[in-house]
N, C-alpha and C positions, 0 to 999 in steps of 0.2 A: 795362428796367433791373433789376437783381435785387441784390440785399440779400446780401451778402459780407462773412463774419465771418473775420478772420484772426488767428492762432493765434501769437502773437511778434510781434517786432518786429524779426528779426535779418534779416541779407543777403537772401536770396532770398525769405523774407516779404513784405518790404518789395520788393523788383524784382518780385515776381508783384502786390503792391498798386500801383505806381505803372502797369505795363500794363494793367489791370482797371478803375482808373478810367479811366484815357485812354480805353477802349475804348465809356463811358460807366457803368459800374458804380458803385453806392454800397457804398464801401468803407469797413471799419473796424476797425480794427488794436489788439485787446488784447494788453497787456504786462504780466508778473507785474513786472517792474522797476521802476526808475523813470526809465528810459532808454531809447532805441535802439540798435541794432548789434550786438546779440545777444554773441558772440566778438572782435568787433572795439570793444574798448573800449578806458578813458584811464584813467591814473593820473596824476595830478599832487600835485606838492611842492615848496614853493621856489622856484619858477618855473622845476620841472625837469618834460619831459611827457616819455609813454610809450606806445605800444603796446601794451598789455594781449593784443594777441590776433594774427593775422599780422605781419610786418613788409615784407614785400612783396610786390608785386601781378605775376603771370603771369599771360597771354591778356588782356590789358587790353582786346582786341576783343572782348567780353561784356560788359564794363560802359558800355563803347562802345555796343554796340547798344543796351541800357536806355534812353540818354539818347536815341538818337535816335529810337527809339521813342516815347518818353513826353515830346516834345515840343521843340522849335526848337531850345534852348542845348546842344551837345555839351556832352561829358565834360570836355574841356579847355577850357569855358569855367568849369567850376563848379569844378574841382583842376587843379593844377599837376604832368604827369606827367614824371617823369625817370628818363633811361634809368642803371641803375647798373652803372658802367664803372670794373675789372672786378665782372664779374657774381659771381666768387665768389672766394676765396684760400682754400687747402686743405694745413692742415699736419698731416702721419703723422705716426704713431708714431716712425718712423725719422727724423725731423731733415728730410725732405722739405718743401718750401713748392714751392708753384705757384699762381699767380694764373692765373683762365682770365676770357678776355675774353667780353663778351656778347653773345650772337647772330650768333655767329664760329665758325664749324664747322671752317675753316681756322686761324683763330687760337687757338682749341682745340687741334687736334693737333698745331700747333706749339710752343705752350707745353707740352703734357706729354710732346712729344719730346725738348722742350731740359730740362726736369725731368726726368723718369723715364727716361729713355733712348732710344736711336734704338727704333724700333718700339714705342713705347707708344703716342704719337698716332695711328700707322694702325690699331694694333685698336681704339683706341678709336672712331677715326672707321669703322670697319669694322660697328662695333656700331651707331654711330646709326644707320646705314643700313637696318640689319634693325631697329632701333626708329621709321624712318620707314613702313617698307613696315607694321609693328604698326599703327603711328598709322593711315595711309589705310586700313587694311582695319576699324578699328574705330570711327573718329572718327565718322560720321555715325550706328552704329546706336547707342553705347554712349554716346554726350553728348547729340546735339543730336536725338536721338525718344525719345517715351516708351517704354519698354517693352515690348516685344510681349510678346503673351499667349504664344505658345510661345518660352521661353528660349534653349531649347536649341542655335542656332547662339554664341550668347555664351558658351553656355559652357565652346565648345572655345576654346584658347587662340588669339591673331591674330599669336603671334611667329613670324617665319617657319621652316618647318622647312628646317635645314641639309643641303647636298648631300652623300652618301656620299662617306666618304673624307678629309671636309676634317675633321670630329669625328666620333670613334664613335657618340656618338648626340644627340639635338639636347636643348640645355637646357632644364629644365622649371620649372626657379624663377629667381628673379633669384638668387641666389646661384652656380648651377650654372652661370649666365652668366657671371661673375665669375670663376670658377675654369676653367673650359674653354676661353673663347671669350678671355677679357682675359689671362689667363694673369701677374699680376703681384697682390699683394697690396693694392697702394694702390688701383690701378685699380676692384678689386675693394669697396674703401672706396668708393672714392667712388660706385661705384653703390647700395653697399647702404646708403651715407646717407638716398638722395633715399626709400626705402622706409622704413627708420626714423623720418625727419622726417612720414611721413605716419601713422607707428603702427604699419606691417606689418614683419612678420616677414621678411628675404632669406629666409630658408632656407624657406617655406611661400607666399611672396608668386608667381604665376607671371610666368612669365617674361614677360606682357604686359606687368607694372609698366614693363616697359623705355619705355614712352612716359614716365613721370614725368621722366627726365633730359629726355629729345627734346626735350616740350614746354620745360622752362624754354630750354635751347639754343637754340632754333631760335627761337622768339617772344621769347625776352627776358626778362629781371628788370627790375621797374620800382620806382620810390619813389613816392609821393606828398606832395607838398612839407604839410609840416605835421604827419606821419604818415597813415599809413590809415583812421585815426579820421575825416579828413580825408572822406576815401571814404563813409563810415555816413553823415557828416555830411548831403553834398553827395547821398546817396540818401535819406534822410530829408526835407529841404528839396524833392526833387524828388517825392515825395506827397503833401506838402502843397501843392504847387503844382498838383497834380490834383487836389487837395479829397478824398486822404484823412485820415479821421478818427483819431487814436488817443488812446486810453483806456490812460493807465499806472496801475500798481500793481494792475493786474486777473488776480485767479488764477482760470483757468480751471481747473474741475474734468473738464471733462465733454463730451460733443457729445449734443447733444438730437438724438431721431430721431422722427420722424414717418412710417405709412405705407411705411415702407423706406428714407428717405433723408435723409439730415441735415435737421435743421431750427434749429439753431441752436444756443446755447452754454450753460453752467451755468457761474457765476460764484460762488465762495465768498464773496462777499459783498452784493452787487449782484443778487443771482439770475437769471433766465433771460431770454435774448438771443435772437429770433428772428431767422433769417437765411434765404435761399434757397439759400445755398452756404456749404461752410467748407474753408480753408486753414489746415490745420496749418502750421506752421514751426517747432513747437519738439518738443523730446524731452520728450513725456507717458508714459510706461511704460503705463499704465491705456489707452490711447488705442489705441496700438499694438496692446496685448494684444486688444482688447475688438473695433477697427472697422479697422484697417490690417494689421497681421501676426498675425491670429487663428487658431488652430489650425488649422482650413481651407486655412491660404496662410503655414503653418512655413514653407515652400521660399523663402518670399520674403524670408525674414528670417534670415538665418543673420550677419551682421555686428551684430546684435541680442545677442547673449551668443558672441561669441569666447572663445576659451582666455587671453588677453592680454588685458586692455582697458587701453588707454592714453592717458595725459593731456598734459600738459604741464609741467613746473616751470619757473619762468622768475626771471631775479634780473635788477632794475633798479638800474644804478650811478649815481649823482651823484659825477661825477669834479671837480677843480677842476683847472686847468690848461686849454689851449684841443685842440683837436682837431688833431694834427699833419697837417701839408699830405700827408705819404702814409701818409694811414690809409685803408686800405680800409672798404668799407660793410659787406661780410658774410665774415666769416673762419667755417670750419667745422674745427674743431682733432678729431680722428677720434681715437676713442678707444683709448685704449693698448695694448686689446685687443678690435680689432674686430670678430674671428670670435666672441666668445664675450659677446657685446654685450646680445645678446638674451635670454641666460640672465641676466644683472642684472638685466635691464629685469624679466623673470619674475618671477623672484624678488624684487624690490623692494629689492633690491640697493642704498644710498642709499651703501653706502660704496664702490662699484666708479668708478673716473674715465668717464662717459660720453661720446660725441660731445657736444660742445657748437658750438651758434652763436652765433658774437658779432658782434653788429650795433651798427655804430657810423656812427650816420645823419649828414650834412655839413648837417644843418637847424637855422639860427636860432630858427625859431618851436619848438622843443624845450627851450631851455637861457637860464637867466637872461641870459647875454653869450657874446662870445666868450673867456669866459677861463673858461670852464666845457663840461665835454661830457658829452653822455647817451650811455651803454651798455648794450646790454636781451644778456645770456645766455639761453638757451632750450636744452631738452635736454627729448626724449623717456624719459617714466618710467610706471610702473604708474600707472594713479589711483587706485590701492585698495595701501596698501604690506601686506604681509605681516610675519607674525609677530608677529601681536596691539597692532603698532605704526598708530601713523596719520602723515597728512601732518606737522601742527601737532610732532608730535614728531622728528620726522627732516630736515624740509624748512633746519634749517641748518645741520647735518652736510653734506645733499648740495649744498648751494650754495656749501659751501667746494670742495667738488670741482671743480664747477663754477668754479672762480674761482681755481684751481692751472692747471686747462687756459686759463683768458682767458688769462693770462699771455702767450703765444703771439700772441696778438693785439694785444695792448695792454700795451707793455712800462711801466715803473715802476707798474701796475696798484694795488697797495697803498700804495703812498705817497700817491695821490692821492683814494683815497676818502672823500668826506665820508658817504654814508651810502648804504645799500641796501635793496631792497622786495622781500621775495622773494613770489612770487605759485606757490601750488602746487594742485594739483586740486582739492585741497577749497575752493581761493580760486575760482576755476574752478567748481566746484559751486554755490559758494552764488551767485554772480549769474547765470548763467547756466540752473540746475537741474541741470547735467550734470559732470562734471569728466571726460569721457573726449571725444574727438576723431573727430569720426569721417575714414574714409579715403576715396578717390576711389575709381569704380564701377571695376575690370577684368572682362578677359574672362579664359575659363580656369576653371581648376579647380571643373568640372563649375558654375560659377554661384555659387562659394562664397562670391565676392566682389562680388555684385549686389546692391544696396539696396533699399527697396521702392520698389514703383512710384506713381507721379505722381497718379493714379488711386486714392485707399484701397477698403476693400474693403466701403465705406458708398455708396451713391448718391449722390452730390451734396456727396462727403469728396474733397478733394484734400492730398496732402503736400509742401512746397516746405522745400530751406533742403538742409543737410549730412548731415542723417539721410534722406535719401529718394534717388532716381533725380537725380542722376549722381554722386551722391555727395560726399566731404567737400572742402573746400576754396574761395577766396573766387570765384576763377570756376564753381567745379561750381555753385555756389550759386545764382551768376546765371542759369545755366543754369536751371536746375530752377525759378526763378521764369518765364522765358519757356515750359518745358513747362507748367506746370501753365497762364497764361495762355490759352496755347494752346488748351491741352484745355478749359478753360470756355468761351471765346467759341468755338470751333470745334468741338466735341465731339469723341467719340471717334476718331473719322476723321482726328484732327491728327497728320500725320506731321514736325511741325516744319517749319522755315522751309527755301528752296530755297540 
């Protein structure tokens, strides 16, 4: 049994701590907070609740295997998951609306044939095709194994190349997909949302990102009755039921090393922590630089200082009135000018209209009655705004923006406001230590978009959570807690599950 210091307490922290104990490990989980769930956190007011951090759950079969994993009670015995029908409502620039159904690849291209016109559902559905054949050629090396020591097949791209004749030549970013292959403006929106909402650039992002749509498609959007917090909760409770340990309000400074490999932790107040093994899970700068992406292994860190780095702004509504019988869960209202999207976002742009999401959840346990509803906006923005400005100063300039495009979604929007929370990266920075996001692992562009590996570049250092191998996101997350498990009780030789 070996003595296991873990480094947060967020998502995949906590799914690599609850497999480590079951596996018989004594495990124990320092938090600079004073909470769990890392990004997936709660605002409450009024007896209005909120989401602080995702708003819905993709591949729920990853936090599926966690439970059954780490012990008898499934996923669904601990939360309440519900499938959200439609998965998404999508209004352009041009006065366009189209609701697309969930996990309907048919019902898909039928709705944006009867929207957008005869031949928009067949390219589209033309493209998931070539985003399925991405997925299977990538899914197993790029999610669910750690890292090979030679890169170099990841990091040719896995979208398929196109037959001479049908396009001059085959697209190399999701944007050039959008414009060659979709051939229509909106279509071209809505793909280059699913890369926006995760922080990347269409126009630099390659063309592999195409599994980002696939996956939600094909698997589903799901809700979690209660919110996602919901989720942190119900994996929190599920380490403690393995008898792991956690110590909140613990600021890690450091990882002690012994002989060549980790030996344990430095605590700014509490001082030194011996361990036999350590799991980072959170974004240490000093950590990275020093024992994970050290000059040595630049290669493996290049999503580490991006030209963009990007956060989140998000505005919480306490509306009064009840939630009308057809109001959709997730309206994504696409920005006025979505080709030129990502130069706002650059530049920190707080007065430009951007894509905004608005999620408007049919959940009780959210809202004092039902004569009241919760609204959470989200929109991708710099986390560092430019021009000597900061968040604190701009953050409700761009929430009125934010709140011209709800409109769209939620008609008499203004009349019903009792009051709002705007939460922006620097709200994001201070509980969490970070205010940027990190993106899901692709393949392609020579590796550019690889995280580091599962494996730090300490002996007896392992990395789990959004900033490591498979990258950002509440499944990647999962993931990267069952590798990193993996590779401790099975060593290097773990090629992941069959």
């Amino acid at each position: 049994m070996a003595r296991i210091a873990v480094i947060g307490a967020g998502m995949g922290a906590m799914a690599a701590a609850a497999r480590l104990a079951t596996a018989g490990h004594r495990v124990t989980v320092y938090e600079r907070s004073a909470t769990h769930g890392g990004s997936v956190g709660r605002f409450e007011r009024d007896g209005f609740a909120f989401d602080t951090g995702p708003g819905l759950l993709h591949l729920p079969a990853v936090w599926r295997d966690v439970f059954v994993k780490t012990g008898k009670e499934p996923l669904e015995r601990c939360v309440e998951l519900v499938q959200v029908d439609p998965a998404s409502r999508h209004v352009f620039p041009d006065g366009t609306d189209v609701s697309l159904p969930n996990a309907s690849r048919s019902g898909i291209v039928s709705a944006l044939d009867a929207a957008l016109g005869s031949g928009a559902g067949e390219r589209w559905g033309d493209f998931l095709g070539r985003a399925r054949e991405t997925w299977e050629r990538s899914r197993r090396p790029l999610l669910e194994e750690p890292l090979p020591a030679d890169r170099s097949p990841l990091s040719k791209d896995t979208y398929p190349a196109l037959r001479q004749g049908v396009f001059r030549r085959p697209a190399r970013t999701l944007r050039e997909i959008g414009e060659r292959e979709l051939r229509d403006p909106r279509l071209a929106a809505l793909l280059n949302s699913h890369a926006v909402a995760y922080g990347l650039d269409p126009r630099t992002a390659p063309a592999s990102a195409a599994v980002l749509p696939y996956m939600e498609q094909t698997f589903g959007s799901w809700y979690v009755k209660g919110g996602l917090r919901a989720l942190a909760d119900a994996v929190y409770e599920r380490c403690l039921a393995r008898k792991v340990e956690f110590v909140f309000g613990a600021d890690v400074t450091g990882v002690r090393e012994k002989d060549g490999r980790a030996s344990g932790l430095d605590l700014a107040q509490d001082g030194p922590v011996e361990a036999d093994v350590v799991v980072c899970g959170a974004l240490l700068p000093s950590l990275f630089e020093e024992h994970i992406g050290g000059p040595s292994r630049r290669d493996e860190w290049p999503r580490w200082q991006p030209k963009v780095r990007t956060g989140r702004l998000t505005v919480h509504l306490a509306l009064r009135g009840g939630r009308s019988a057809d109001a959709v869960h997730r309206t994504v209202v696409h920005a006025a000018d979505p080709v030129d999207e990502w130069d706002a976002i650059h530049a920190g742009d707080a007065a430009r209209r951007p894509t905004v999401t608005v999620l408007r959840p049919d959940d009780a346990l959210l809202r004092p009655d039902d004569e009241h509803e919760t609204v959470t906006l989200v929109s991708t923005v710099a986390s560092d705004v430019h021009g000597g400005q900061s968040w604190p100063d701009t953050a409700e300039w761009a929430a009125d923006r934010m709140m011209e495009a709800a409109q769209a979604a939620v008609p008499g929007l203004y009349e019903r406001i009792l009051w709002r929370e705007i939460r922006s990266p620097e709200d994001t920075r201070r509980d969490t230590g970070t205010g940027r996001v990190p993106a899901p692992a692709l393949a392609g562009a020579s590796g550019a978009f690889l995280p580091v590996s599962n494996a730090g570049g300490l002996s007896g250092l392992y990395v789990a959570g959004g900033w490591a191998h498979p990258g950002g996101g509440l499944a990647h997350a999962g993931m990267s807690g069952a590798l990193v498990a993996g590779l401790i009780v099975e060593g290097a030789e773990f090629r992941g599950s069959q």
